[in-house]
C-alpha positions in Angstrom: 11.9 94.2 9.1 14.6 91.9 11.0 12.5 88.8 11.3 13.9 86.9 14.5 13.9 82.4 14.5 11.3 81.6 16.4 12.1 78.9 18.9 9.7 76.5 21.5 12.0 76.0 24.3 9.0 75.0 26.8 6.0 72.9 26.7 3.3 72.5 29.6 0.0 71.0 30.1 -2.1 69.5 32.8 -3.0 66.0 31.3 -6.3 64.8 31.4 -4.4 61.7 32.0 -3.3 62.8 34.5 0.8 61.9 33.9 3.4 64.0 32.6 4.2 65.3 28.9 5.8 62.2 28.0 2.5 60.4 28.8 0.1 62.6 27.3 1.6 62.2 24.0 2.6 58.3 24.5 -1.4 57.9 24.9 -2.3 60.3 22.4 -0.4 58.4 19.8 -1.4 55.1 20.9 -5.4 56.4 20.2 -6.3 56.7 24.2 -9.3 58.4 25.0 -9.6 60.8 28.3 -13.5 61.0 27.5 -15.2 60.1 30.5 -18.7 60.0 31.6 -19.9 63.2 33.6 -22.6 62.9 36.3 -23.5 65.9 38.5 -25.8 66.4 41.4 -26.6 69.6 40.2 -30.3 70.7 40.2 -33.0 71.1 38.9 -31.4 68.2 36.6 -28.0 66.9 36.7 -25.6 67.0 33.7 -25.3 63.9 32.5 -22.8 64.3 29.3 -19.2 62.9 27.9 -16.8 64.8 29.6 -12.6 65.6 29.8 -11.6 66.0 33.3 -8.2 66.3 34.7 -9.2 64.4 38.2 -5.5 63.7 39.0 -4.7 68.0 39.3 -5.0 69.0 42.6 -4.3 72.8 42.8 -2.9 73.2 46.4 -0.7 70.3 45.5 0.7 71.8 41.9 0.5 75.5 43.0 1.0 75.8 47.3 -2.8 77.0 49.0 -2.0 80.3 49.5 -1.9 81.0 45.6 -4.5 78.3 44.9 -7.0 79.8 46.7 -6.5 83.1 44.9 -7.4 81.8 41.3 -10.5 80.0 40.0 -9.6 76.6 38.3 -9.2 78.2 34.8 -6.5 80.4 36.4 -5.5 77.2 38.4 -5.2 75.1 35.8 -3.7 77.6 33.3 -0.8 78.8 36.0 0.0 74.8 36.8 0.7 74.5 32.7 3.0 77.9 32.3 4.9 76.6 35.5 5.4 73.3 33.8 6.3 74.8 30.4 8.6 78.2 32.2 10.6 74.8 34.2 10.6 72.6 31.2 12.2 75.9 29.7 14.8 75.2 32.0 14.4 79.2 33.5 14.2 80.3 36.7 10.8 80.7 38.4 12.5 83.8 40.7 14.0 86.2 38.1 16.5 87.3 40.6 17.8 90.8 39.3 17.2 89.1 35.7 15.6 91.7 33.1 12.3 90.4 32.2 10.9 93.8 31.3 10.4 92.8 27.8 9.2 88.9 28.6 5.7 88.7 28.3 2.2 86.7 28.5 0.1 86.1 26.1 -3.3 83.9 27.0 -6.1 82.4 25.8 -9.3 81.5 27.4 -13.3 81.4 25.8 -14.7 81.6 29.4 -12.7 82.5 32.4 -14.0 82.8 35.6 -17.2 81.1 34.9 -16.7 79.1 37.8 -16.2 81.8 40.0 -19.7 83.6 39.0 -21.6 80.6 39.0 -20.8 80.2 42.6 -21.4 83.6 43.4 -25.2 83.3 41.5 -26.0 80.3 43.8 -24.9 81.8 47.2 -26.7 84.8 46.5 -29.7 83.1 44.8 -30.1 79.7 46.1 -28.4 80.4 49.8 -29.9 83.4 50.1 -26.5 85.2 50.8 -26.7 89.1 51.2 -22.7 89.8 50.1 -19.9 87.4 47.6 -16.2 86.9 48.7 -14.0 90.2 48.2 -12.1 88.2 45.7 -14.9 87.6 43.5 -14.4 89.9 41.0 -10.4 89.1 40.6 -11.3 85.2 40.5 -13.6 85.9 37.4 -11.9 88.1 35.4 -10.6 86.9 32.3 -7.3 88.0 32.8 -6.9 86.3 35.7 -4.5 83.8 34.6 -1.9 85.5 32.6 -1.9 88.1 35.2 -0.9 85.9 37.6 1.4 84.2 35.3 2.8 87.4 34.8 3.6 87.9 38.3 4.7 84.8 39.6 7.5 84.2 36.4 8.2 88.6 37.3 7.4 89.1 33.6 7.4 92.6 33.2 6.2 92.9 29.4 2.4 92.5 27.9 0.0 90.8 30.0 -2.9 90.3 27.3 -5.9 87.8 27.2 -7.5 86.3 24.4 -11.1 85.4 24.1 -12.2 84.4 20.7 -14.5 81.1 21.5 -12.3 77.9 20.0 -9.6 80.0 18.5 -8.4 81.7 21.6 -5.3 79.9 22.5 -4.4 79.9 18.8 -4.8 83.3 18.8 -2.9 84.4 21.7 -0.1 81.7 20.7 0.0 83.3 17.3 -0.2 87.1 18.7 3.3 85.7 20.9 4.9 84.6 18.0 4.7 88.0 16.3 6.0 89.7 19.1 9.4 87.6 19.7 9.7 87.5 15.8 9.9 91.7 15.6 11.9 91.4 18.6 9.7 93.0 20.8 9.9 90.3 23.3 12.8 88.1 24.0 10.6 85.6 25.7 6.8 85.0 25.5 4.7 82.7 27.8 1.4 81.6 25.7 -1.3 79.5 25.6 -4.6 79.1 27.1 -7.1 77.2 29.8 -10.7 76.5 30.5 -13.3 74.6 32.3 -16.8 74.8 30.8 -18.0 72.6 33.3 -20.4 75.1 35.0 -23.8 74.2 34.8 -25.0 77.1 33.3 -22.1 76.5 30.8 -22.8 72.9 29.4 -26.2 73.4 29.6 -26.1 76.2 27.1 -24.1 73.9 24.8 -26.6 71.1 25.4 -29.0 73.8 24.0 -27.4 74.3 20.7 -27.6 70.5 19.6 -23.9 70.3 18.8 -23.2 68.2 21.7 -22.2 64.1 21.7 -24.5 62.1 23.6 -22.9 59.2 25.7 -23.3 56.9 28.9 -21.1 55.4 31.0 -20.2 52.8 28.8 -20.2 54.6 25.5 -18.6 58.4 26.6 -14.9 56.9 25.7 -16.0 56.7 22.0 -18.7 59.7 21.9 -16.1 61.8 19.7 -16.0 60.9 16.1 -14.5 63.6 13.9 -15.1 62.4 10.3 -17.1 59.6 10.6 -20.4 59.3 9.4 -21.9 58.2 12.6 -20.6 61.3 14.3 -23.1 63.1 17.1 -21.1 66.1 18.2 -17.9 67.5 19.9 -17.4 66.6 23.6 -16.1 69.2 26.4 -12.9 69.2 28.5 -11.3 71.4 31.0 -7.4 71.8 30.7 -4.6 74.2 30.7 -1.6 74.1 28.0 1.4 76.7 27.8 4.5 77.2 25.3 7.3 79.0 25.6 8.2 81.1 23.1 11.9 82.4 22.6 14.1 84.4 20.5 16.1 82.0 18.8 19.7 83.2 19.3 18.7 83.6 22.7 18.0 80.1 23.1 21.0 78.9 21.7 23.3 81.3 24.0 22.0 79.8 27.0 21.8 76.2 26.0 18.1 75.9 25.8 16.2 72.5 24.7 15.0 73.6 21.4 11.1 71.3 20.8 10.6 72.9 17.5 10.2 76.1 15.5 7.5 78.3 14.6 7.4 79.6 11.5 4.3 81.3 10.7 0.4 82.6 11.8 -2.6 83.7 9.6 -6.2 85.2 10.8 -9.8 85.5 9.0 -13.1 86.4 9.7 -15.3 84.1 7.5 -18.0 87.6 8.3 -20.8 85.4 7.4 -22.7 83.6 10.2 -21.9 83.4 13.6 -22.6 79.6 14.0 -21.9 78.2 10.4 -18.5 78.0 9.1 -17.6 78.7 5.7 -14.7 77.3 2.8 -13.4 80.7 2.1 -12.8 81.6 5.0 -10.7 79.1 6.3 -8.7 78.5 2.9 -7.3 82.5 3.6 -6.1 81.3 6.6 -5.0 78.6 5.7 -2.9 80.8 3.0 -2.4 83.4 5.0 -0.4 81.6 7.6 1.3 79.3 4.3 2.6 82.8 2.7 3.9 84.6 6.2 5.8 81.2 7.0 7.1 81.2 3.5 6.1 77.4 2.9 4.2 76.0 -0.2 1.2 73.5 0.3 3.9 70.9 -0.8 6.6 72.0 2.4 3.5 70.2 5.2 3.4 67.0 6.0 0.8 66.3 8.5 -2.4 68.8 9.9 -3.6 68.9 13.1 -7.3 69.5 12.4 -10.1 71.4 14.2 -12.1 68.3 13.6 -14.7 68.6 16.2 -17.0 65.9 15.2 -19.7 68.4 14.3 -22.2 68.1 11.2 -21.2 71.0 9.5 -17.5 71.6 11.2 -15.6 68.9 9.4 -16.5 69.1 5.7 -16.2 72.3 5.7 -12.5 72.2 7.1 -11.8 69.3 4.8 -13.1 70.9 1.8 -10.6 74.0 2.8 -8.0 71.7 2.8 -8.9 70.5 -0.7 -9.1 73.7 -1.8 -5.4 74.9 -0.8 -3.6 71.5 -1.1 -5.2 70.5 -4.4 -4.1 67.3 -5.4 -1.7 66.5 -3.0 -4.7 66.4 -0.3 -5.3 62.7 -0.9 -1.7 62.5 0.4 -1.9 64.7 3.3 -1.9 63.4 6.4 -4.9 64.9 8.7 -5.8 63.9 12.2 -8.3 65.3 14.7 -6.5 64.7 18.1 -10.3 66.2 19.8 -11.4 62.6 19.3 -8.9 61.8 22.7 -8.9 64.9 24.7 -11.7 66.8 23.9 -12.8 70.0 23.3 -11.4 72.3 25.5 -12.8 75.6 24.1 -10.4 78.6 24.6 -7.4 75.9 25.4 -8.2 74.1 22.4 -5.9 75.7 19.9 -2.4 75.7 22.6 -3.2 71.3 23.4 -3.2 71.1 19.7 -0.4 73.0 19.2 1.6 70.9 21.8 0.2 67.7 20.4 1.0 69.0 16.4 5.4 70.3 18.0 5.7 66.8 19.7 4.5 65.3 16.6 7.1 66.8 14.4 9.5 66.3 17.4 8.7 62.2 18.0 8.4 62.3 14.0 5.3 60.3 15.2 1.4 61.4 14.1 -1.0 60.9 16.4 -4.5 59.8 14.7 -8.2 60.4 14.8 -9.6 57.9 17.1 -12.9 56.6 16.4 -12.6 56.6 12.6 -11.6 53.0 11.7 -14.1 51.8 8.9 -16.8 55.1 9.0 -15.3 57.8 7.4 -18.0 60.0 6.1 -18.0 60.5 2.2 -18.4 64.4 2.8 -14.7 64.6 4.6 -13.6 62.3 2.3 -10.3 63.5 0.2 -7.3 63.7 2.7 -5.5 61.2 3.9 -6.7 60.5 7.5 -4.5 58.8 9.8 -6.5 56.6 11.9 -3.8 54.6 13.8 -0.9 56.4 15.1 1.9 56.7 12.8 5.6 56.7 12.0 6.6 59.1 9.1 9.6 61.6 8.5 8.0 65.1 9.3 9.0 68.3 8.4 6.4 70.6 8.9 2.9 71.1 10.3 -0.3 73.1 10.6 -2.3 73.4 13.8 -6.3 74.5 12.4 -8.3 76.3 14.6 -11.9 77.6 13.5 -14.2 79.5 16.3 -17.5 80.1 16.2 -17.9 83.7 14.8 -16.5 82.8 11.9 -13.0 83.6 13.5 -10.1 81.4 12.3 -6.3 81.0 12.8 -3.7 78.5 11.5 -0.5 78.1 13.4 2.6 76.6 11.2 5.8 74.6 13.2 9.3 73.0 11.8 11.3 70.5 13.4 14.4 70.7 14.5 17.1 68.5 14.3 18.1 66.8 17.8 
């Protein structure tokens, strides 16, 4: 098989800053934390947890009312990231007699709609309401977003969505990759968007103990990947998008060029639906090493999982032991969930953005929160705990979902 370059010639997010790209990353780097206290007046108790919000998006603003009004915020949210990546792309919105038959989209999301039902549960149930909006069903589907991703940008290729829990986005980014690197798809707009803010939603996660707890004062600091004081991962809404292009195709028309992507591996730990495992992970991990053609000696810096969970991170560090041998003591790991949260099926696609601007600023953002607490159990790598300057060639992006599914996502830089 011809195996096409793989280029990123668009990156898109809405920041739970709230500023642009530039900003997200400026803050990410500089060990910011978006982790906010979240107070509802839901009943019959309010949640009252660390949260990442994105209160600066306003969806009629970033998307026009008409269109707004058609989408639930995951879809909201997810269409206001590809629109940002697609323009960052520097490609035209309108396709304009353009062939975009074989341009495609490829999403990620753990929940979709959620929203959308939840609503329609306490109209019918709490407001005694006999019938739901027309527009209920197409508001909850999953597929909601790349659908209307697909028609907005007139993509006339796959439309496919991805729900795997916390590896979605990965997923669907690496599922992109494969099909502009056969040559399927000249052009693939991927990544992925959630908001597990329901009630029903956090609650459930309140249930399984795996949540941070936090206050007003503390919820800034609730997420401590590595540390020995760690209580749990913390929840965030976003949307993050890539564009994916055929190489040559980007250089013929003068495209920006963020970075490459160079490689994608999947397993199924098969073990436990809750409980990660080594072996698992370290196939992955070699999986995506061998189809990038890399050796553990070619990366440079990992963007971890890391999501501040009891068994989550020693398990992911021990996988790194495991492939990187000796050199782990020297490889530079950093959980960037410590800033911005968990955002479930977005997860993997902010962590990919986070791990390309990396390589591209030559700049590693660290694990916040881990100062002088490291716990001896995730002990082994080198952590970076302050942002840092280093040359950077290559990267891998770690994402591990409950169900024992995981996926690893490798990137190159590119010279400016």
């Amino acid at each position: 098989m011809n195996r096409r370059r793989v280029a990123i010639t668009g990156l898109g997010l809405v920041s739970p800053y709230g500023g642009d790209l530039a900003d997200f990353f400026t803050r990410l780097s500089a060990g910011e934390s978006a982790i906010r206290y979240l107070l509802t007046d839901d009943q019959p108790r309010p949640l009252s947890i660390p949260f990442v919000s994105c209160p600066a998006f306003d969806p009629d603003a970033a998307l026009g009312k008409p269109l707004a009004s058609m989408m639930d915020r995951f879809a909201q949210l997810g269409m206001a990231a590809a629109f940002g990546a697609w323009d960052d792309a520097g490609l035209a919105r309108q396709a304009n007699g353009a062939a975009r038959d074989s341009w495609g989209v490829s999403w990620g999301t753990a929940l979709g709609g959620t929203l959308a039902y939840e609503k329609g549960y306490r109209e019918l149930w709490q407001k005694g309401r006999e019938r739901l909006s027309p527009l209920a069903v197409v508001l909850g589907m999953n597929n909601a977003a790349n659908a209307h991703i697909s028609i907005q940008l007139g993509l006339g290729g796959i439309s496919m969505s991805h729900t795997v829990a916390c590896a979605s986005s990965a997923i669907a980014i690496g599922e992109a990759f494969r099909r502009v690197r056969s040559g399927e798809a000249t052009i693939m707009l991927t990544g992925g968007s959630d908001v597990p803010q329901a009630y029903g939603v956090a609650r459930a996660w309140e249930a399984l103990r795996v949540m941070a707890p936090g206050n007003a004062e503390t919820s800034p600091f609730a997420c401590r990947p590595f540390g020995a004081d760690r209580r749990g991962l913390v929840l965030g809404e976003g949307g993050a998008a890539l564009v994916l292009e055929d190489w040559e195709h980007a250089v013929a028309r003068g495209a920006r060029i963020h970075g490459e992507m160079l490689g994608y591996g999947t397993s199924c730990d098969h073990s436990h639906l809750v409980r990660p495992e080594v072996e698992g992970q370290v196939r992955a991990l070699k999986l995506t090493l061998a189809d990038a053609g890399l050796t553990p000696a070619d990366i440079d810096y990992i963007n971890a999982h890391g999501t501040a969970t009891a068994e989550g991170d020693p398990v992911e560090i021990g996988a790194l032991k495991v492939v990187f041998g000796e050199r782990a003591a020297r490889l530079p790991v950093s959980a960037t969930k410590s800033m911005h949260g968990h955002l479930l099926g977005a997860a993997g696609a902010i962590e990919a953005i986070a791990t390309v601007l990396a390589l591209r600023e030559q700049h590693i953002p660290p694990t916040a929160n881990l100062q002088d607490n490291l716990d001896p159990a995730c002990a082994g790598v080198d952590h970076v705990t302050t942002g840092r300057c280093q040359t950077l060639r290559t990267a891998l992006s770690n994402s591990f979902a409950f169900g024992g599914s995981n996926a690893v996502l490798a990137f190159r830089a590119v010279a400016p």
